[in-house]
C-alpha positions in Angstrom: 0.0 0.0 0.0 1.2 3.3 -0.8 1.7 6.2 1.6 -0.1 9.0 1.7 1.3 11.9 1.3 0.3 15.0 3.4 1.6 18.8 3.0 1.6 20.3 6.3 1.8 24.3 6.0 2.2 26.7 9.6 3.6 29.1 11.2 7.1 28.2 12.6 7.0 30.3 15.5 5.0 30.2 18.8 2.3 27.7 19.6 1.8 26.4 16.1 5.4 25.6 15.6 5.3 23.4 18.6 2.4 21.4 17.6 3.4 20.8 13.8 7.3 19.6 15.1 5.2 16.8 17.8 2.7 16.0 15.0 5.4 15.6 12.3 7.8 14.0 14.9 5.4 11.3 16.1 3.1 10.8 13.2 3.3 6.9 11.6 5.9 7.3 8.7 4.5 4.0 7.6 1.5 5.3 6.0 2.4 9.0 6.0 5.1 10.9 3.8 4.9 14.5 5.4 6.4 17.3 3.4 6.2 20.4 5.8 6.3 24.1 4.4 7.7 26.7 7.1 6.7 30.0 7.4 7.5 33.4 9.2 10.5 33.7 11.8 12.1 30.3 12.8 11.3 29.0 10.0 14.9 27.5 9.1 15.4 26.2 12.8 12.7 24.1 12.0 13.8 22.7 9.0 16.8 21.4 10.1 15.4 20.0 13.0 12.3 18.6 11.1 14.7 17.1 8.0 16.5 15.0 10.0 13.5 12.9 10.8 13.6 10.2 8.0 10.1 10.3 6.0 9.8 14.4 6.5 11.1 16.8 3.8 10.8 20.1 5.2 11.2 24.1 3.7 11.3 27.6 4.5 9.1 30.3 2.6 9.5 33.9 4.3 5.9 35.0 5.2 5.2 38.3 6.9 3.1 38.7 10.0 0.8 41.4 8.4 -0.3 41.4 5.1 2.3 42.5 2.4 1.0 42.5 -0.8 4.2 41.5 -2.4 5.8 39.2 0.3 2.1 37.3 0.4 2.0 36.9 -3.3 5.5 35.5 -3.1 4.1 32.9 -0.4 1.0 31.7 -2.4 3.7 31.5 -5.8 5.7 29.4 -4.1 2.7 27.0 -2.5 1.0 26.4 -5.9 4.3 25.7 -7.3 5.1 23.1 -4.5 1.7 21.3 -5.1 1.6 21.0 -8.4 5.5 19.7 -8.7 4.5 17.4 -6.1 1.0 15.7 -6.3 -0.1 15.8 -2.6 -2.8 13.6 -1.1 -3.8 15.9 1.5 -2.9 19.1 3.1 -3.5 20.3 6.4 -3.5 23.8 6.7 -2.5 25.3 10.4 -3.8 28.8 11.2 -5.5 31.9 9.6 -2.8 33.3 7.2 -0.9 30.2 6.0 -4.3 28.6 6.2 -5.6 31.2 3.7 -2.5 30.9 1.3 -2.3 27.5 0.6 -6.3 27.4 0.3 -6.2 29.9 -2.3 -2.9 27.8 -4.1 -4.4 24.3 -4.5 -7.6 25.8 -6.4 -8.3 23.6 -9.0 -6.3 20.7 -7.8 -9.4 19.3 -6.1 -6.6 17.7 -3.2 -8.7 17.8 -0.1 -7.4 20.4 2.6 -7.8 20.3 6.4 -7.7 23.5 8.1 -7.1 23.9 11.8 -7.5 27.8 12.4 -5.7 27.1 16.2 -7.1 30.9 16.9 -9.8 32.6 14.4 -8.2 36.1 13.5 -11.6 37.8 14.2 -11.1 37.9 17.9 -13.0 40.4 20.5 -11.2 43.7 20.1 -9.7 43.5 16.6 -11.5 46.7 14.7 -14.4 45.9 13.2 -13.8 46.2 9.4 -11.0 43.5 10.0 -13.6 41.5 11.6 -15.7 41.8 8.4 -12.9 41.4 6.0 -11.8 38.0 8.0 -14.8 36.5 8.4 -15.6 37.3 5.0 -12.1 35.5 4.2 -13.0 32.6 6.4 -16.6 31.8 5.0 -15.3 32.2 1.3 -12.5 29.4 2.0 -14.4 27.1 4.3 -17.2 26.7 1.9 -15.5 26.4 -1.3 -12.0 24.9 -0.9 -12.2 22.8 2.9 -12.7 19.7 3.2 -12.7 20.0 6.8 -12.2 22.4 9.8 -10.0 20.6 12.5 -10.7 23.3 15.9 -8.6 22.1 19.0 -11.0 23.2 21.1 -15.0 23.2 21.4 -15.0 27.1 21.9 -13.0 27.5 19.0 -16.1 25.3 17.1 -18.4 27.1 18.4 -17.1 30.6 17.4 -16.9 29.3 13.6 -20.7 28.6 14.1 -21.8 32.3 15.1 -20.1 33.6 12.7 -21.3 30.7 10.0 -17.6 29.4 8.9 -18.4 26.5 7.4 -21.3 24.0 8.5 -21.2 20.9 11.1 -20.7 18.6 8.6 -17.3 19.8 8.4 -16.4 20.1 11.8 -13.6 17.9 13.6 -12.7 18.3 17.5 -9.6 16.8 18.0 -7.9 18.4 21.2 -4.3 19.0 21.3 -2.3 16.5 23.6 0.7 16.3 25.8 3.2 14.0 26.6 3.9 14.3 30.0 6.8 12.2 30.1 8.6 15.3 28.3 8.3 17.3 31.1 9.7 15.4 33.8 12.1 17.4 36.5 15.5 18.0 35.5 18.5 20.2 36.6 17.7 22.9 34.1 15.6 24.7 36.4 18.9 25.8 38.7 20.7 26.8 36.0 18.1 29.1 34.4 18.1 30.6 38.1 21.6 31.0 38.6 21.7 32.8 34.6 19.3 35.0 35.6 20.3 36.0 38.8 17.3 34.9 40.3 17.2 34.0 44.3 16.9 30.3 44.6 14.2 31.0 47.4 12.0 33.6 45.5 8.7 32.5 44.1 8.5 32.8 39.8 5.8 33.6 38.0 6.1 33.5 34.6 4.5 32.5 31.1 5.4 31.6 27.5 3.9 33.6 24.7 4.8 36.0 21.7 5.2 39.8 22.7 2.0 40.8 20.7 -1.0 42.5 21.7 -3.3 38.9 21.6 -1.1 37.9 24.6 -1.4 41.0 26.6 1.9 41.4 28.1 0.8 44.1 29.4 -2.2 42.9 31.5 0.6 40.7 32.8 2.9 43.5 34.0 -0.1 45.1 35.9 -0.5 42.0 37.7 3.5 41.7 38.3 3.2 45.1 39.8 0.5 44.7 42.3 1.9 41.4 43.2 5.3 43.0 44.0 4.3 45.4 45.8 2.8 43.1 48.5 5.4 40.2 47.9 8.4 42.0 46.7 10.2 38.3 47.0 8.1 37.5 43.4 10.3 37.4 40.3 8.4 37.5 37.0 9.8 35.7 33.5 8.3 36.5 30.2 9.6 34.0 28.0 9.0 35.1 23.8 10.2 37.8 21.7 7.9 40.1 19.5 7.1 43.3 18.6 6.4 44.3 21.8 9.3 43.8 23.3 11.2 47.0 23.5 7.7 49.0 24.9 7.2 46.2 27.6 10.8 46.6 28.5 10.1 50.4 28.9 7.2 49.7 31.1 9.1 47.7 33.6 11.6 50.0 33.9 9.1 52.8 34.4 7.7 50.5 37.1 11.3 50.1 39.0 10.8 46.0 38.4 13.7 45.7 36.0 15.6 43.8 38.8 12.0 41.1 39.2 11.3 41.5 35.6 12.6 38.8 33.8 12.4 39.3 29.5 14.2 36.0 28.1 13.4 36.3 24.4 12.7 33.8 22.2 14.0 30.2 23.7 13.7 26.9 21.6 13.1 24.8 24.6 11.2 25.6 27.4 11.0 23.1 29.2 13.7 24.7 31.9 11.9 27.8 32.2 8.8 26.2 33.3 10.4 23.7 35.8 11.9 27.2 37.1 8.7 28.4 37.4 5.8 28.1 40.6 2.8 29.8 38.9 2.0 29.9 35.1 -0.1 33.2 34.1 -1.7 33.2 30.8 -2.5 36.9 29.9 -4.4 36.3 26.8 -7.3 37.8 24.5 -8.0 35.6 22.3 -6.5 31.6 22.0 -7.7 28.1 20.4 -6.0 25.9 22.8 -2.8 27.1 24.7 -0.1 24.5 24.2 1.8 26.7 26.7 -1.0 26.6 29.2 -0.6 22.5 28.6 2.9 22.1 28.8 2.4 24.6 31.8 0.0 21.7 33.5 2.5 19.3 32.4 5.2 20.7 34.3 3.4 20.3 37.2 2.8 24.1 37.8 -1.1 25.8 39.0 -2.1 28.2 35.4 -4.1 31.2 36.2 -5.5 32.0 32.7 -7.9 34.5 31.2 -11.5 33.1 30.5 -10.4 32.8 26.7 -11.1 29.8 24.2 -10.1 26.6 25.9 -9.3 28.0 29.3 -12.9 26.8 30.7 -12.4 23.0 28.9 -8.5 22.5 30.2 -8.5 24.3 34.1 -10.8 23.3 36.7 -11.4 26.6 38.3 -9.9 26.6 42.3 -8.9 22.7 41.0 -6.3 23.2 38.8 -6.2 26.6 38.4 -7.8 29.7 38.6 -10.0 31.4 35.5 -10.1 35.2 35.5 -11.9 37.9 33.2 -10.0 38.9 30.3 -8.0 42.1 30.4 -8.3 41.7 34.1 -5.0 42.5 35.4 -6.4 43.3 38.9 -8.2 39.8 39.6 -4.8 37.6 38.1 -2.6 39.5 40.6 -5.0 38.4 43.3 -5.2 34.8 42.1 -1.4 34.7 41.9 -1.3 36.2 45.2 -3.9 33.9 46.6 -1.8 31.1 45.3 1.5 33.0 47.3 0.2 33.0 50.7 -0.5 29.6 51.0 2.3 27.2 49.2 0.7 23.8 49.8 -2.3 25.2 48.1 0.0 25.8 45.1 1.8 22.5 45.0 -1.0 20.7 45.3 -2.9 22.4 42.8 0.0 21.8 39.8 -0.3 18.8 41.0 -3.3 18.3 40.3 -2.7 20.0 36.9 -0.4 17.6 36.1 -3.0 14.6 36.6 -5.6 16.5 35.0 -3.5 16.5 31.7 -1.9 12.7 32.0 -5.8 12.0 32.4 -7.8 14.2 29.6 -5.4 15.5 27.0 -3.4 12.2 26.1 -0.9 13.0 23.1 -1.5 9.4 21.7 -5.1 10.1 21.5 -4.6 12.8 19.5 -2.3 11.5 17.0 -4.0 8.6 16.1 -7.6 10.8 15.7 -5.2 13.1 13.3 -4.2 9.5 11.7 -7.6 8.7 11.5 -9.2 11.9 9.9 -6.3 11.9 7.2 -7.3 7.9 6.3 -11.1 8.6 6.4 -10.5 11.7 3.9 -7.8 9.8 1.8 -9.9 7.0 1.3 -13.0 9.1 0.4 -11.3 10.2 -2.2 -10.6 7.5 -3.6 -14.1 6.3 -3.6 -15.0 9.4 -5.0 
């Protein structure tokens, strides 16, 4: 029997980058050939890491975070070009823009596309004509070249519903997984404390996330403030680079934390900074499904997130974690110090995280239900 073949097209970066290395990584190479196309910053760090998996051909096509006429054209050039020359089976499509692209490139090729937006662009507190425009965008694509819409998380399906983006027959849920093996203990912690000049008894609260305005960083400073201010022994990590970046850093200094304040940039493993970490904020205004907020769980650590899309189905609020308004800053500086008075409250609640994820979001489920989606379509096809 002959593999099928599957074009994977994301984002490098972030979230989405994370997800598309496991799923390449662990996906059956028995019956899939994965070709993965790369896009926006990181892009060539993931080539190289995903090309040395044998049954993965990987590239890089530079894509801009906003549109650019030029640059985007350039992007859905080199997509049609790529399937066409290669005669894919099936393409999954990750996210809004690359999602978009590759849509628009295999017109006429009648290879069925799964899309997994992991985040609809037309969020609360975008402008409105964007809203429009996307939705507009969305609708177009969904009904005319989509086979299927793959959401991660219920709230995510339900937002494509109110704003009619496709129709349930199309619909998948397939949540994202963790392997909580990968984030057993390890000495990393000590030496991200000692780097960063961070007291080995001080209490760090941190997250993972790009510097952009969808991840609020700086909802997550007010909180850092108040906090400090009543438990000056806090330190505070941002781990991410992004546009945001140099304003954020302006802010803390403005606020006298630079010496609590932690900006670490861009780090291709994580896994340290969390085990260095005792409380995991996530700051957000708009997600699918966090994998940081897993991974967070994983590691073994309480999340207090904002009530955004796949907060309610991942933390059990006072359980696991604590669930707060968005744009709240106030109420997650309270949860966080809630968590700081009493520390058996907060071990015991990551670990009860920790169970939480071993228990309901098993990264073998979701592989073979990805597996299974890509079979059922294939074959299909072929009936068809």
């Amino acid at each position: 029997m002959s593999k099928i073949h599957v074009f994977q097209v994301a984002k490098s970066s972030g979230g989405v980058g994370s997800y598309v290395r496991r799923l390449v990584r662990h996906i059956n190479k028995d019956r899939f050939q994965i070709t993965v196309a790369c896009l926006s910053e990181g892009a060539e760090e993931m080539v190289a890491e995903l090309s040395q998996i044998p049954g993965v051909n990987a590239f890089s096509i530079p894509m801009e975070h906003h549109i650019s006429v030029f640059s985007d054209l350039y992007v859905v050039y080199r997509l049609y070009k790529t399937i066409r020359k290669e005669k894919f089976d099936l393409i999954h499509a990750h996210t809004s823009k690359p999602g978009f692209f590759v849509r628009l490139a295999a017109i006429g090729t009648r290879i069925p596309i799964i899309y997994r937006p992991a985040n609809f662009s037309f969020y609360d507190g975008v402008s409105k004509w964007r809203i429009a425009l996307y939705v507009l965008l969305e609708r177009f694509a969904a009904r005319y070249l989509t086979e299927r819409l793959m959401f991660v998380s219920s709230g995510e399906r339900e937002m494509a519903k109110d704003y009619k983006v496709g129709v349930d027959a199309q619909f998948t849920l397939i949540r994202t997984g963790i392997n909580v093996r990968e984030f057993e203990p390890t000495a990393e912690a000590d030496n991200i404390l000692d780097k960063y000049k961070i007291p080995a008894d001080a209490k760090v609260v941190g997250t993972v996330a790009r510097l952009v305005e969808d991840k609020a960083p700086f909802d997550f400073l007010l909180a850092a403030k108040l906090v400090h201010d009543q438990y000056p022994n806090a330190h505070f990590v941002w781990v991410g680079d992004g546009p945001l970046e140099n304003d954020l850093y302006k802010k803390v200094k403005e606020f006298d934390l630079q010496d609590v304040f932690h900006l670490v940039g861009y780090q291709s493993n994580v896994k340290g900074f969390l085990q260095a970490m005792d409380i995991f904020v996530l700051s957000s205004t708009s997600e699918g499904l966090s994998i940081s907020m897993l991974e967070a769980m994983a590691s073994g650590l309480p999340v207090i997130s904002t009530l955004v899309n796949g907060a309610d189905e991942t933390i059990r609020d006072g359980e696991t974690g604590f669930l707060v308004p968005i744009g709240d800053s106030v109420k997650i500086g309270e949860a966080i110090l809630k968590l700081l008075s009493v520390p058996s409250f907060m071990q015991e609640m990551g670990r009860r995280a920790r169970e939480h994820i071993r228990n309901h979001f098993s990264f073998e489920e979701m592989i073979n239900k990805i597996e299974s989606l890509y079979e059922e379509i294939y074959n299909s096809k072929l009936e068809n």
